[in-house]
C-alpha positions in Angstrom: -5.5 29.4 1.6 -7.5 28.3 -1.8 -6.5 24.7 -2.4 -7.0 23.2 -6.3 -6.7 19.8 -6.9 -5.5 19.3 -10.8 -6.3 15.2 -11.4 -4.3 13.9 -14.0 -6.3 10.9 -15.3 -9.7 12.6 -14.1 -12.0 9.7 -16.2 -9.1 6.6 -15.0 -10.4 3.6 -12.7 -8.7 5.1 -9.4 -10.5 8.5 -9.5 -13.6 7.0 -9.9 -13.7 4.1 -7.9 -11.5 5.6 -4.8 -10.8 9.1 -5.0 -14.6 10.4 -5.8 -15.8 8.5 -2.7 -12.8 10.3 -0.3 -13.5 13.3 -2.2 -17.2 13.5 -1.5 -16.3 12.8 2.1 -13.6 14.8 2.1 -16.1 18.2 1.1 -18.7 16.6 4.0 -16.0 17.3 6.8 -15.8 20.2 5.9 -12.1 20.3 3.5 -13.0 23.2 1.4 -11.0 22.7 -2.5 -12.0 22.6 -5.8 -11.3 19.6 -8.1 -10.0 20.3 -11.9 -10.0 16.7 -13.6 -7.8 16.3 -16.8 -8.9 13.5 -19.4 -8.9 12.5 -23.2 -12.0 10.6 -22.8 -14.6 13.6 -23.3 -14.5 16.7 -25.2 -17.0 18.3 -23.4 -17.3 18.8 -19.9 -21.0 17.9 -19.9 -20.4 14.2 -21.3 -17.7 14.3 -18.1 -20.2 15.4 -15.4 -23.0 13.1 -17.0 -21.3 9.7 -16.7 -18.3 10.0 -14.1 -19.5 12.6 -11.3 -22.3 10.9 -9.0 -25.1 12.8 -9.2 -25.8 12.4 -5.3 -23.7 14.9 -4.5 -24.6 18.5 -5.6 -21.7 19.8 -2.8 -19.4 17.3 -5.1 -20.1 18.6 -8.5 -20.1 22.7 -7.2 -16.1 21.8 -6.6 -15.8 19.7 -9.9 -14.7 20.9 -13.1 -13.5 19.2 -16.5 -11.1 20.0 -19.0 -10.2 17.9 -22.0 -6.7 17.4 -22.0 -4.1 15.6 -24.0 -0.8 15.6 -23.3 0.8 15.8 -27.0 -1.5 18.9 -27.9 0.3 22.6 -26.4 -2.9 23.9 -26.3 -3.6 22.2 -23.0 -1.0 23.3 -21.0 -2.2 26.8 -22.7 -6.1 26.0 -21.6 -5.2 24.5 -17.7 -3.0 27.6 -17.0 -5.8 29.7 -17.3 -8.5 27.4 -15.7 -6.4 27.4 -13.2 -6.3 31.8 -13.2 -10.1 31.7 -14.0 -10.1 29.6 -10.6 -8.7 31.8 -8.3 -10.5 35.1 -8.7 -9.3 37.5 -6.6 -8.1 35.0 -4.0 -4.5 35.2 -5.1 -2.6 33.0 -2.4 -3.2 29.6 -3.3 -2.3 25.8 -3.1 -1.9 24.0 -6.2 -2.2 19.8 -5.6 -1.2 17.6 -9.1 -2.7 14.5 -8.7 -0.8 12.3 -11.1 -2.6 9.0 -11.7 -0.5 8.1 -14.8 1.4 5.4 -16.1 4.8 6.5 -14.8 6.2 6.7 -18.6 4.6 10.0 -18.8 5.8 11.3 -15.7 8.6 13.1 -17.4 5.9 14.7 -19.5 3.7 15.6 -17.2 6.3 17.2 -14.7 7.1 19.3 -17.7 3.9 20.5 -18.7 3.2 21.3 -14.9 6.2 23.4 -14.5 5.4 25.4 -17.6 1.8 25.8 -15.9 3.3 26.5 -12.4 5.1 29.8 -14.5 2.0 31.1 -16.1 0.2 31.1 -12.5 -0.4 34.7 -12.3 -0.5 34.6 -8.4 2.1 33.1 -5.3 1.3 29.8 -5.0 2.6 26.7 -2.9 2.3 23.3 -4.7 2.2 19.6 -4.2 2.6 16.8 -6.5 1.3 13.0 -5.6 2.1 10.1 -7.0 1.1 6.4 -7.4 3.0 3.3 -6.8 4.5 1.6 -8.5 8.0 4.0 -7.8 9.5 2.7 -11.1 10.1 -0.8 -11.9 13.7 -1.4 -10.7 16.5 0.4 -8.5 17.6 2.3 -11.6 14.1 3.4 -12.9 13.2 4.3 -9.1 15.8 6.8 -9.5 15.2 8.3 -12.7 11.1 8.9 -12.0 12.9 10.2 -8.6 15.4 12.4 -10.4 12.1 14.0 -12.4 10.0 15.0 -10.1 12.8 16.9 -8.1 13.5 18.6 -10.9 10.6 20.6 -10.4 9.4 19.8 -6.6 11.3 20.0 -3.6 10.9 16.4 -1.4 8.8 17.7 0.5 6.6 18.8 -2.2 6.1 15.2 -3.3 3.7 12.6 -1.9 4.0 9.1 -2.6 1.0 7.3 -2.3 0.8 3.8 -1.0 -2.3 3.2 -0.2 -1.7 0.8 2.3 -0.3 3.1 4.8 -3.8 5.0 4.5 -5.7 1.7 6.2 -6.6 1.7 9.4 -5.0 -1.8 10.1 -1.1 0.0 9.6 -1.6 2.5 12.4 -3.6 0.4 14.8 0.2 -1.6 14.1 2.1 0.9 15.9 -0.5 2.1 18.7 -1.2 -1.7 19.4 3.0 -2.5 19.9 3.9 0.9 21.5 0.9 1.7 23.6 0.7 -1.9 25.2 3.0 -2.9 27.9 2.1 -6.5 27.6 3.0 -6.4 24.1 5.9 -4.1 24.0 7.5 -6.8 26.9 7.2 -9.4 24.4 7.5 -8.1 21.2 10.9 -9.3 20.1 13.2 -11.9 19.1 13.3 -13.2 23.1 10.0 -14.2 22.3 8.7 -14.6 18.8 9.3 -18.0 16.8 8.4 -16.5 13.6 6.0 -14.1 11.8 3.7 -15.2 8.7 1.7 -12.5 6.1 -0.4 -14.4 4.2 -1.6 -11.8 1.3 -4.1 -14.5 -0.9 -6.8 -13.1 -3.7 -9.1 -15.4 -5.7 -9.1 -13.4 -8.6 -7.0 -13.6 -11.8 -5.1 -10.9 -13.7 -7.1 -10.9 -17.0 -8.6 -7.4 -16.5 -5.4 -5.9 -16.0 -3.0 -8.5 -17.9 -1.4 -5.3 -20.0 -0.6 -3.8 -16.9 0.2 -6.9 -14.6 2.8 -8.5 -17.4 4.5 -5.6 -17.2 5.4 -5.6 -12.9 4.7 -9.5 -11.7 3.8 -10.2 -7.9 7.0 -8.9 -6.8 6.6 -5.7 -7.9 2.8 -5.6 -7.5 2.8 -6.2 -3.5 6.0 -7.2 -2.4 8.5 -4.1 -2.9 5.6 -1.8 -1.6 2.5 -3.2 1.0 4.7 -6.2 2.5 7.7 -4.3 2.8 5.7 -1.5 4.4 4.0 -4.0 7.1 7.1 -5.9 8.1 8.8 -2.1 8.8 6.0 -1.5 11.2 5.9 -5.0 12.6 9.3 -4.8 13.5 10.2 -1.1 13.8 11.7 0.4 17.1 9.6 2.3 19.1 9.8 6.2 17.3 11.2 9.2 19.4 7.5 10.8 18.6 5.1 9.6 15.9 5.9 12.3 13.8 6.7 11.6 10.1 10.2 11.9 10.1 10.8 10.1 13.2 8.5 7.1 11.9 10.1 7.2 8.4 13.8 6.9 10.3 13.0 3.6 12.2 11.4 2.4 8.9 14.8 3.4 7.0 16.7 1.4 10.1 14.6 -1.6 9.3 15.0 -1.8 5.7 18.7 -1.3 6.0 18.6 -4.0 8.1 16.7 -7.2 5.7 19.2 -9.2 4.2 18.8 -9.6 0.3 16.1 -12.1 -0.8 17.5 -15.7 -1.0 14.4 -17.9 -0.3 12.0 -17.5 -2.4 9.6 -18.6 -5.0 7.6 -17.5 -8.3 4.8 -19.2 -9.4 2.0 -18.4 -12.4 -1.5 -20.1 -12.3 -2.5 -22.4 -14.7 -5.2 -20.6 -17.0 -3.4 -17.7 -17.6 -1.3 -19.4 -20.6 -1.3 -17.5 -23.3 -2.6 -13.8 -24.4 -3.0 -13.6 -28.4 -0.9 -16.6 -29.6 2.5 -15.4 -27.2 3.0 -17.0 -23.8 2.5 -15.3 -20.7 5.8 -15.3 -18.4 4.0 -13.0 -15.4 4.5 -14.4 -12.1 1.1 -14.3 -10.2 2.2 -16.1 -6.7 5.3 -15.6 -5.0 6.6 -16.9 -1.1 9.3 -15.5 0.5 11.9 -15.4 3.6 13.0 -12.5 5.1 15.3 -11.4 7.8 15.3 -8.6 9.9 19.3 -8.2 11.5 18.1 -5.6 14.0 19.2 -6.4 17.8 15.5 -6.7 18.3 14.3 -8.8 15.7 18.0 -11.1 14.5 16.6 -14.7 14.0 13.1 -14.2 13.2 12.3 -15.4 9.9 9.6 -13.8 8.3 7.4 -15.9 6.1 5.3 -14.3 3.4 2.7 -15.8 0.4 0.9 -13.5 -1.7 -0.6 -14.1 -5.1 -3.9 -14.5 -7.2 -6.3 -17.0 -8.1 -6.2 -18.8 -4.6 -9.4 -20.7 -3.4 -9.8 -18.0 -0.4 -9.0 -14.3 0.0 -6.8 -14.0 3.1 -5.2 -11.1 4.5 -3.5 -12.1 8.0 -0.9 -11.6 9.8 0.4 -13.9 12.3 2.9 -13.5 15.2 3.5 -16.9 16.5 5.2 -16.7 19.9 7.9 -19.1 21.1 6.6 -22.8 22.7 8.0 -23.6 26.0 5.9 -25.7 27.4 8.0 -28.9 26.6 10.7 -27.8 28.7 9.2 -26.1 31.2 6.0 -28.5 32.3 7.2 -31.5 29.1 4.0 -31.6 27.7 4.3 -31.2 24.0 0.7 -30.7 23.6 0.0 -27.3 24.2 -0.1 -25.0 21.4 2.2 -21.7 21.0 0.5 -18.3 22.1 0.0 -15.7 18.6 -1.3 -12.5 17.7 -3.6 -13.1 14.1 -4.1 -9.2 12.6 -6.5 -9.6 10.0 -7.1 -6.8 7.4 -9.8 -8.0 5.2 -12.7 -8.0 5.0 -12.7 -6.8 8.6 -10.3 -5.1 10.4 -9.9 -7.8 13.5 -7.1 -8.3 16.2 -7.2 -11.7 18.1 -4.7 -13.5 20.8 -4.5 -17.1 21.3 -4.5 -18.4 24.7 -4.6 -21.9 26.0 -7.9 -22.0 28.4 -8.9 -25.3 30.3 -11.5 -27.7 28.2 -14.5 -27.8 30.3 -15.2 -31.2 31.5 -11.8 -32.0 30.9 -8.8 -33.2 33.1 -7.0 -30.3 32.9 -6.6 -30.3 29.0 -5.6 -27.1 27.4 -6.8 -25.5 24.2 -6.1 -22.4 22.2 -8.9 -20.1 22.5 -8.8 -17.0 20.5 -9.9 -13.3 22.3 -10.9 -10.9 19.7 -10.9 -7.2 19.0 -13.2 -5.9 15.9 -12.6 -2.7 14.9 -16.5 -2.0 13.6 -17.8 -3.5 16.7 -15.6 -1.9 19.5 -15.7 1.6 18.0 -18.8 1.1 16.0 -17.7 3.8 13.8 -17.2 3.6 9.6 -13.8 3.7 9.1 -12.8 6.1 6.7 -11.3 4.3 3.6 -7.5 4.6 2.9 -7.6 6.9 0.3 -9.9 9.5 2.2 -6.7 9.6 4.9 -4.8 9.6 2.1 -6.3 12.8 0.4 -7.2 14.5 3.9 -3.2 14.3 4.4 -2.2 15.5 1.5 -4.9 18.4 2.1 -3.5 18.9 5.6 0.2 18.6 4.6 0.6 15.7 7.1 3.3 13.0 5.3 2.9 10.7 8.1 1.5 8.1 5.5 3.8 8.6 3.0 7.2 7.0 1.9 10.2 8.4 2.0 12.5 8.2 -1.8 14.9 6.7 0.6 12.0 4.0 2.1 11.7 3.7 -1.9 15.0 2.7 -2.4 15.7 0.2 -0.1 12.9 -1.6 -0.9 14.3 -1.9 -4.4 17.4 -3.2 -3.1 16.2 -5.8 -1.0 13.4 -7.3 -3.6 16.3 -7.2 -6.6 17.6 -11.1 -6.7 13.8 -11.8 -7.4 13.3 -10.2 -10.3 15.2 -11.8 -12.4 13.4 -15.2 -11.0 12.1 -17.4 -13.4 8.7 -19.0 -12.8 9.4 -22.1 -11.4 6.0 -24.0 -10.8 2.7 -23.4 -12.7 0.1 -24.2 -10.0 -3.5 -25.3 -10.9 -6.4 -22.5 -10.3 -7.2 -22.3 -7.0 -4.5 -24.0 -5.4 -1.7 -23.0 -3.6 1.6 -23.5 -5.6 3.8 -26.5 -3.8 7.0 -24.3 -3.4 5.3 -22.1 -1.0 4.5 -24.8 1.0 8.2 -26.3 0.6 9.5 -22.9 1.7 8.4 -22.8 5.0 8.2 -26.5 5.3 12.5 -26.8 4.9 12.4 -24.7 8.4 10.1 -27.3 9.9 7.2 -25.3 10.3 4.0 -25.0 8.2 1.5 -22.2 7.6 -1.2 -21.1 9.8 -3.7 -21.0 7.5 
């Protein structure tokens, strides 16, 4: 079957930066599809292929073409439909993939304009629509966006993209818990004291303040990424790893996370004021979740995540009960953990106490470490090349559910109508993250 990709925002940020890359790839693995990309910027499709389409690629620009479009002019809808017939020759069965990298206020739009394009399709055609976080900016919005796309697309016709389920990192989650019996012995509230994500950028928000004022922290990582990694840290072992059966013991998790109550929202110091009016964003948040599953009741679930931080971190610790005071009384030796981290290597390591040498018997944590580019020596496709090759192969494996969607709204709610409590100098971490984790007696890993 002929498969056309239509890219709504064809000259935006994401196509250029992520999706030419996976769709170059894409084409070199041999994915056969042709690319139509929609933008204002350029009238003619020469200025298009001259400044956005690498010109590396020959394979990439035979699948590539441009058409200006804008939304508030009929003519386009009028000028894709029969691109789109021009397209498919005499190959009449065909697969028609909207790509809609939009602001999601022209989502009702858009969905519109496609359905009037879907009817002036002169051949039978299957279609897909994909999507970019963020899934509206509230419960309520959710919905509505939701309610719009189904208006014209059947749910399984519609990919939501979050791009984190496309890394490598989120499925080496699930194979390393459910294809280890050491690990699946351990890992559960029997065993593990608590869990820490620790999701800290050095940059600022000043390149994308318009669009960052709008959605805060919360909403930028929180409702989506984090949400997604503490389903598959905590997730019961699936039936099969088939989408629906993954996406139900996601569901069951997020059901289960009580409503936010500890938390925090901070704003860094320099970001002050934009044209004379003061900027309210939140740009650091910590958190406390729970997870009331049989499995995982108890565990508190720290999380940090914001910008302008000294060091990028992107870690994951599991930090294993301690109990060595009662069972040999020496208070000394440190607690066994499993640190994932994500960036900028994709790295597993497991603390074990080993004997100092030349010591009398004195024990110290010594980490054992698996590195993904090392062990496999392989490139690891980036996210969105699974991402695409998924959509292409009609595998939602990586995709959430509306319902994954929703919950997440629920559970994120009390926090967004959180003032900022604490602005924290540049490159500092704010003090009520520290104070978060610090009231339970603990402190963070890194």
């Amino acid at each position: 079957m002929k498969q056309i990709i239509i890219q709504y925002g064809g000259t935006g940020d994401l196509f250029r930066k992520k999706l030419i890359p996976a769709y170059i790839n894409l084409l070199k693995k041999g994915h056969d599809f042709h690319l139509i990309a929609l933008g204002r910027r350029y009238t003619e499709a020469s200025q298009f292929m001259n400044e956005i389409i690498p010109t590396i690629s020959e394979q990439f620009q035979n699948h590539v073409s441009y058409l200006h479009y804008d939304m508030k002019d009929p003519q386009s809808v009028i000028d894709l439909t029969q691109e789109i017939n021009d397209r498919l020759g005499d190959e009449c069965e065909t697969e028609l993939i909207y790509y809609i990298a939009l602001q999601p206020s022209l989502y009702e739009l858009a969905i519109k304009q496609i359905h009037d394009v879907n009817e002036g399709v002169r051949c039978s055609i299957s279609k897909k629509i994909v999507v970019e976080k963020p899934f509206g900016f509230n419960s309520e919005s959710a919905k509505i966006y939701n309610g719009i796309l189904t208006s014209v697309f059947s749910d399984e016709e519609i990919y939501r993209v979050d791009h984190y389920l496309g890394k490598e990192f989120m499925q080496n989650l699930l194979i390393m818990r459910f294809h280890n019996d050491i690990i699946r012995g351990i890992w559960n509230n029997r065993f593990i004291d608590n869990i820490q994500i620790i999701f800290d950028e050095t940059l600022g928000v000043e390149q994308r303040l318009g669009f960052y004022e709008k959605i805060g922290v919360v909403r930028d990582t929180v409702q989506n990424h984090i949400l997604q990694i503490i389903t598959h840290l905590t997730m019961a072992e699936p039936s099969e790893f088939s989408p629906e059966e993954i996406s139900h013991e996601k569901i069951r998790v997020l059901k289960a996370i009580r409503p936010i109550k500890d938390f925090s929202l901070s704003r860094y110091e320099t970001l002050s004021k934009l044209q004379g009016d003061e900027v309210r964003t939140s740009t650091y948040t910590a958190l406390k979740f729970y997870v009331d599953t049989f499995e995982f009741a108890g565990v508190p679930i720290y999380v940090r995540t914001g910008k302008m931080q000294n060091e990028a971190r992107s870690q994951i610790y599991v930090n294993f009960r301690n109990t060595m005071d009662r069972v040999l009384g020496d208070q000394q030796i440190a607690a066994n953990s499993v640190i994932i981290t994500t960036n900028p290597e994709m790295t597993i390591d497991i603390t074990l106490n080993m004997k100092r040498p030349n010591s009398k018997w004195k024990a110290e944590p010594v980490r054992f470490n698996f590195n993904h580019a090392d062990t496999f020596n392989v490139n690891t496709p980036e996210a969105y090349e699974q991402i695409v090759e998924k959509i292409l192969e009609g595998d939602k494996s990586l995709f959430p559910s509306f319902e994954e969607i929703e919950e997440a709204w629920r559970i994120v709610t009390p926090t967004l109508s959180g003032n900022v409590v604490e602005t924290y100098p540049d490159h500092t971490r704010p003090k009520t993250a520290d104070d978060l984790i610090e009231s339970d007696g603990r402190s963070w890993n890194a």
